[in-house]
Kinemage of the C-alpha trace (Angstrom):
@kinemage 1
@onewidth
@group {chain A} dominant
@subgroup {mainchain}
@vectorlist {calphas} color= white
{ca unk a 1} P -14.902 -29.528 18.535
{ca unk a 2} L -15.731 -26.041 18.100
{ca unk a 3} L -14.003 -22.348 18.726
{ca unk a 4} L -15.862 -19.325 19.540
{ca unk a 5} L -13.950 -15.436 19.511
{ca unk a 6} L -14.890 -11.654 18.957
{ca unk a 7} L -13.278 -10.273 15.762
{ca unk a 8} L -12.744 -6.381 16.402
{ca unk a 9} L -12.055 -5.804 12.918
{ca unk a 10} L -15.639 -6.608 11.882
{ca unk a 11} L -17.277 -6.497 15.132
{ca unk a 12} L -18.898 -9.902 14.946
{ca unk a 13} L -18.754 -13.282 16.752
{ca unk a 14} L -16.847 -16.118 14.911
{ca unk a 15} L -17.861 -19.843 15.432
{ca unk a 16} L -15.652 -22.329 13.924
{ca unk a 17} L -14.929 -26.218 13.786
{ca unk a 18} L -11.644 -27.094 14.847
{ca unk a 19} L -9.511 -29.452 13.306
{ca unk a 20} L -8.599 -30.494 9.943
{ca unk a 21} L -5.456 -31.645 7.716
{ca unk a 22} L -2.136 -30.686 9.246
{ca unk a 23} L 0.284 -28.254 6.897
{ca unk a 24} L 2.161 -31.865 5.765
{ca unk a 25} L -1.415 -33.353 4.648
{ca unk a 26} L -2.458 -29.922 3.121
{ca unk a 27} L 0.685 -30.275 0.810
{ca unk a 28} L 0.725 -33.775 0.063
{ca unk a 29} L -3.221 -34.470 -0.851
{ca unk a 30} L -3.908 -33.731 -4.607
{ca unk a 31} L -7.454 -33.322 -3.576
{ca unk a 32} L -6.628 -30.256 -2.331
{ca unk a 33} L -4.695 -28.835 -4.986
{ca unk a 34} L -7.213 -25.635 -6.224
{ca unk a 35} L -7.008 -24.505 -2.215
{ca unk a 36} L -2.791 -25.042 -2.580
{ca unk a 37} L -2.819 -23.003 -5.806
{ca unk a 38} L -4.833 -20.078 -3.970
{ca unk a 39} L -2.511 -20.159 -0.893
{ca unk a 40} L 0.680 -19.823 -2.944
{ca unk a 41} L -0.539 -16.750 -4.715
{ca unk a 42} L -1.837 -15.706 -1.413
{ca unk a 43} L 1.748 -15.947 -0.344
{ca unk a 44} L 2.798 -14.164 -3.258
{ca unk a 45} L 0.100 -10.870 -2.657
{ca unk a 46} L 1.370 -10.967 1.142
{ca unk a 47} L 5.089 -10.679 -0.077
{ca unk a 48} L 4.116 -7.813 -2.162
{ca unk a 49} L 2.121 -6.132 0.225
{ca unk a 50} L 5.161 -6.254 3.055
{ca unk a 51} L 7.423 -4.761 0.276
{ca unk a 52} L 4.864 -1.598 -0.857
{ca unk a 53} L 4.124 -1.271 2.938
{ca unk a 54} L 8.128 -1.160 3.711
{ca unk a 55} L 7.885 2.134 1.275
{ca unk a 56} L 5.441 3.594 3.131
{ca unk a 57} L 7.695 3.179 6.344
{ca unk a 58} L 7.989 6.434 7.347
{ca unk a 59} L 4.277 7.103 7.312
{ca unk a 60} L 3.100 4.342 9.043
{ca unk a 61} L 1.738 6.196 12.166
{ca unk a 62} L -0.888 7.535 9.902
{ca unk a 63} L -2.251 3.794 9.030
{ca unk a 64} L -4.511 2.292 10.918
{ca unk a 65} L -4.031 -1.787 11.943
{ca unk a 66} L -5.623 -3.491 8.900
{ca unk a 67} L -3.893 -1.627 6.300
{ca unk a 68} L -1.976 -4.801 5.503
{ca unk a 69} L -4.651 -6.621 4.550
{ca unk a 70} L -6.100 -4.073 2.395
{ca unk a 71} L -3.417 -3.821 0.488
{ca unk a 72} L -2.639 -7.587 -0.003
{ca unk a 73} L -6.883 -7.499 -0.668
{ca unk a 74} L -5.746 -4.407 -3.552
{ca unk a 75} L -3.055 -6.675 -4.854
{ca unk a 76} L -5.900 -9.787 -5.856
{ca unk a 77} L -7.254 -8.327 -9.140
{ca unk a 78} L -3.629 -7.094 -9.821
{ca unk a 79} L -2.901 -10.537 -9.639
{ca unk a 80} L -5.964 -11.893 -11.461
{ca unk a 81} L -4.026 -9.665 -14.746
{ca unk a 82} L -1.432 -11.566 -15.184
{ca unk a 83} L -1.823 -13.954 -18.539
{ca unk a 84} L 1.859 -14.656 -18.420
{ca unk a 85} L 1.692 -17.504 -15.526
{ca unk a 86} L -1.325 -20.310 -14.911
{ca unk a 87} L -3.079 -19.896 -11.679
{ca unk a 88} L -1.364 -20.771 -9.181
{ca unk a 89} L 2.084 -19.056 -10.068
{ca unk a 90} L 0.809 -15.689 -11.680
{ca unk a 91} L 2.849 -12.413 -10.315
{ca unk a 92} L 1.670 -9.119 -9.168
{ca unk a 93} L 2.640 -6.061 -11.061
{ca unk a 94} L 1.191 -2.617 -10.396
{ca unk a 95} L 1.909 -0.894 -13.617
{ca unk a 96} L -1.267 -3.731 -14.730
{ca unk a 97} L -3.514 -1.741 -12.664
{ca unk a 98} L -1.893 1.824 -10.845
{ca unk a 99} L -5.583 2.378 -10.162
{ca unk a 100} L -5.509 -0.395 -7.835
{ca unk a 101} L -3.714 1.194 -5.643
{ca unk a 102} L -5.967 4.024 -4.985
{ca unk a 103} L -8.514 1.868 -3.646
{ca unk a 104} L -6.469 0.485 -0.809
{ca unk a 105} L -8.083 1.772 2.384
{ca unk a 106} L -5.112 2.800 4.577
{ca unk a 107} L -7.000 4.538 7.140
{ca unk a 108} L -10.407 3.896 7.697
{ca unk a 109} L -11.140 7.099 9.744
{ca unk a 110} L -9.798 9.511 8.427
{ca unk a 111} L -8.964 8.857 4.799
{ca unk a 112} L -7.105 11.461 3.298
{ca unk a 113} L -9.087 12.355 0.382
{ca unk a 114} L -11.751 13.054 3.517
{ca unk a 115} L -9.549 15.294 5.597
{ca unk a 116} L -8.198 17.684 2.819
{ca unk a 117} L -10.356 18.833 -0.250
{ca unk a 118} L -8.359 18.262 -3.204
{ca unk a 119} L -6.980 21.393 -4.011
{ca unk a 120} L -3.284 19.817 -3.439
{ca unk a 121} L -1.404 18.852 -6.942
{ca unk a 122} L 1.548 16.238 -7.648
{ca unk a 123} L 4.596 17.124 -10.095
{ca unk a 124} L 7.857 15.770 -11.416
{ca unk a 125} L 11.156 17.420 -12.318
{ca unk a 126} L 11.961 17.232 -15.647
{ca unk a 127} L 14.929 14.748 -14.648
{ca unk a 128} L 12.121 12.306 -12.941
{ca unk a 129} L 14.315 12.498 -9.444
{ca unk a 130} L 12.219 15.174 -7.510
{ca unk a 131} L 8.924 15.304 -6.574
{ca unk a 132} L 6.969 18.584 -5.369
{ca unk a 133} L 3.694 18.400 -3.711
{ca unk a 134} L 2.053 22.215 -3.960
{ca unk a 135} L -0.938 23.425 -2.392
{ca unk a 136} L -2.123 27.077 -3.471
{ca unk a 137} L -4.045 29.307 -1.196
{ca unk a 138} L -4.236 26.812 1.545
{ca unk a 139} L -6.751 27.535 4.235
{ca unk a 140} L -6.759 25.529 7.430
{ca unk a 141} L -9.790 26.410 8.973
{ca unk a 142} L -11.438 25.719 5.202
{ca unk a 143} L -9.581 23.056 3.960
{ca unk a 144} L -9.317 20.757 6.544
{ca unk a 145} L -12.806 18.669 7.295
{ca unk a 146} L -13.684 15.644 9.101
{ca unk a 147} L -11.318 16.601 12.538
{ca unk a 148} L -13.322 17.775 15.199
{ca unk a 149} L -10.672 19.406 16.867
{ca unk a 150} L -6.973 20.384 16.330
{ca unk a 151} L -5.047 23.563 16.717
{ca unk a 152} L -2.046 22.594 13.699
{ca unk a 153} L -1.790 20.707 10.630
{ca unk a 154} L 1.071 19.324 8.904
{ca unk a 155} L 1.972 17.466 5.858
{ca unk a 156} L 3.962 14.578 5.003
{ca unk a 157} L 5.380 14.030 1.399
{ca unk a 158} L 6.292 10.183 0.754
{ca unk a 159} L 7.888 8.549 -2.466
{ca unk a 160} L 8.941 4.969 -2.881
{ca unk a 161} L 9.020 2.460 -5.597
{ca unk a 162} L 7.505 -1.270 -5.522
{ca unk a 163} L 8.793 -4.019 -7.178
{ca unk a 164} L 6.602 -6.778 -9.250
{ca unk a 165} L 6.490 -9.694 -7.995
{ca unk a 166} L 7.440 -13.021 -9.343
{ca unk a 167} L 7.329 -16.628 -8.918
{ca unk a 168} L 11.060 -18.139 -8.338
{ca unk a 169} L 10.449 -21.773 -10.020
{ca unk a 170} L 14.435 -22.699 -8.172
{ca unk a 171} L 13.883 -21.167 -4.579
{ca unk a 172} L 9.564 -22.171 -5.033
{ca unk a 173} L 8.899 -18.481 -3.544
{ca unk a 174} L 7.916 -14.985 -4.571
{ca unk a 175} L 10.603 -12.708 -4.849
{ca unk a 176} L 10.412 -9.114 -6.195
{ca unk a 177} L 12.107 -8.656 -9.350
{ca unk a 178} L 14.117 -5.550 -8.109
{ca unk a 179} L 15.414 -6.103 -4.575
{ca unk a 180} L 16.004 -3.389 -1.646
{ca unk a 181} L 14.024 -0.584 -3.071
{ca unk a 182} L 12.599 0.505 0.571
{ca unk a 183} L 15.868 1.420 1.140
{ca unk a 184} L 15.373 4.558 -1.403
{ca unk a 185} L 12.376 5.542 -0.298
{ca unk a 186} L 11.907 9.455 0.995
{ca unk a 187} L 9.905 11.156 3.535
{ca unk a 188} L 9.311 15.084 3.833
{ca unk a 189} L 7.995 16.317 7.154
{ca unk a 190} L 6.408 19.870 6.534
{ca unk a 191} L 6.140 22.279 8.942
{ca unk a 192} L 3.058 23.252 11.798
{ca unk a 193} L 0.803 25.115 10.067
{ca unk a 194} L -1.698 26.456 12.994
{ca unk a 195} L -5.399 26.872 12.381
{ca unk a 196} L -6.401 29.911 10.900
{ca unk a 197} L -8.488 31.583 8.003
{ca unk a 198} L -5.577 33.069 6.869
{ca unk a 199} L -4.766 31.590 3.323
{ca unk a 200} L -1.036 30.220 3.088
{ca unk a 201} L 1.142 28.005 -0.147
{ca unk a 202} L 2.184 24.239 1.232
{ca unk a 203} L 5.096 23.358 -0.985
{ca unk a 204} L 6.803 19.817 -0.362
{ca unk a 205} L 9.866 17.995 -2.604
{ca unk a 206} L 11.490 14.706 -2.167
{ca unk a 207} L 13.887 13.872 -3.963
{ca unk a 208} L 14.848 9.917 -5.676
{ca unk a 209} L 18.738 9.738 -6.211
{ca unk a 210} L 18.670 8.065 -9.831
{ca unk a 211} L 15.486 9.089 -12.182
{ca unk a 212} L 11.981 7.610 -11.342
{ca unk a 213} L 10.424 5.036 -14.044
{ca unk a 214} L 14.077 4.421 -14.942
{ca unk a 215} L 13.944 0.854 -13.149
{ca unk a 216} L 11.946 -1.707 -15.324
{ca unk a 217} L 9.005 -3.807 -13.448
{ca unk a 218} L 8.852 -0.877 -10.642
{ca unk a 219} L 5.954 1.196 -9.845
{ca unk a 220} L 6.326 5.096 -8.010
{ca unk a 221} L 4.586 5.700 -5.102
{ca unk a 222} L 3.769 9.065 -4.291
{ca unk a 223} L 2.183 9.285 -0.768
């Protein structure tokens, strides 16, 4: 028996068999234990991936429909850093690779760093608890590339904090190490700035209500 469907995402036809173990016989043949060790840490980057994404919460209108996947994709060599665990149980910590994170592909057509040149810059208080986005002698008409057509511009300043994430050897799931910490995330909606040649300063802050980097096993977003 075979399946046959279009995948939009890659624009391509997929032909399958059907069939194959049920979830019980998946579990309960050793034969199949290398495919059992890549599903739980699949598991583990997809509980990882909800939590950054939860950050990002506010901002999610500017993603485009696959942006889970490319960050659970982001969080595999993460993973692959961890010397702590054996395969099959290894956690996924950002601070092992921040770079990571700038390769995740949250919107495919228009990614920021193609709509603005980078002329913008990211600071912290002295206290770690605000952030401030500046953007000196911003131009629309100059600045902004890659949109065809629009008449305003605005920015959005996001900051959040994502947990690592561990194997629980009692509960036999990922859990992060630091729970609930979408629920400090902060969004900053800037104002319409219209297109023109005149030049113009885009300041953004959001503010955290304890210190950023205070909270062990945590990595800052800035978005």
């Amino acid at each position: 028996n075979f399946r046959s469907f279009f995948d939009p995402s890659t624009g391509k036809q997929i032909d399958g068999e059907t069939g194959g173990p049920t979830s019980e016989e998946f579990w309960a043949n050793p034969n199949y234990e290398p495919a059992q060790k890549r599903a739980i840490e699949m598991g583990g980057r997809s509980k990882w991936a909800s939590l950054l994404k939860l950050g990002l919460f506010d901002i999610r209108h500017l993603m485009h429909s696959h942006a889970f996947n490319n960050i659970v994709a982001a969080g595999r060599p993460i993973q692959a850093l961890d010397k702590t665990e054996e395969f099959g149980l290894r956690g996924i910590a950002a601070n092992n690779d921040p770079g990571a994170l700038l390769e995740i592909d949250f919107n495919k057509d228009l990614p920021f760093a193609s709509v603005i040149r980078e002329i913008y810059q990211i600071s912290f208080s002295a206290d770690n608890k605000t952030v401030t986005l500046t953007i000196s002698s911003f131009v629309p008409s100059r600045d902004i590339r890659r949109v065809t057509k629009y008449v305003a511009v605005r920015f959005f300043l996001n900051i959040s904090q994502v947990s690592e994430v561990v194997w629980n050897p009692v509960t036999k799931i990922y859990e992060p190490v630091v729970s609930d910490l979408e629920l400090i995330s902060k969004c900053i909606t800037g104002e319409w700035i219209a297109k023109t040649n005149a030049a113009g300063e885009v300041i953004l802050e959001a503010s955290f209500d304890e210190p950023a980097f205070s909270v062990p096993r945590t990595t800052v977003l800035v978005s």
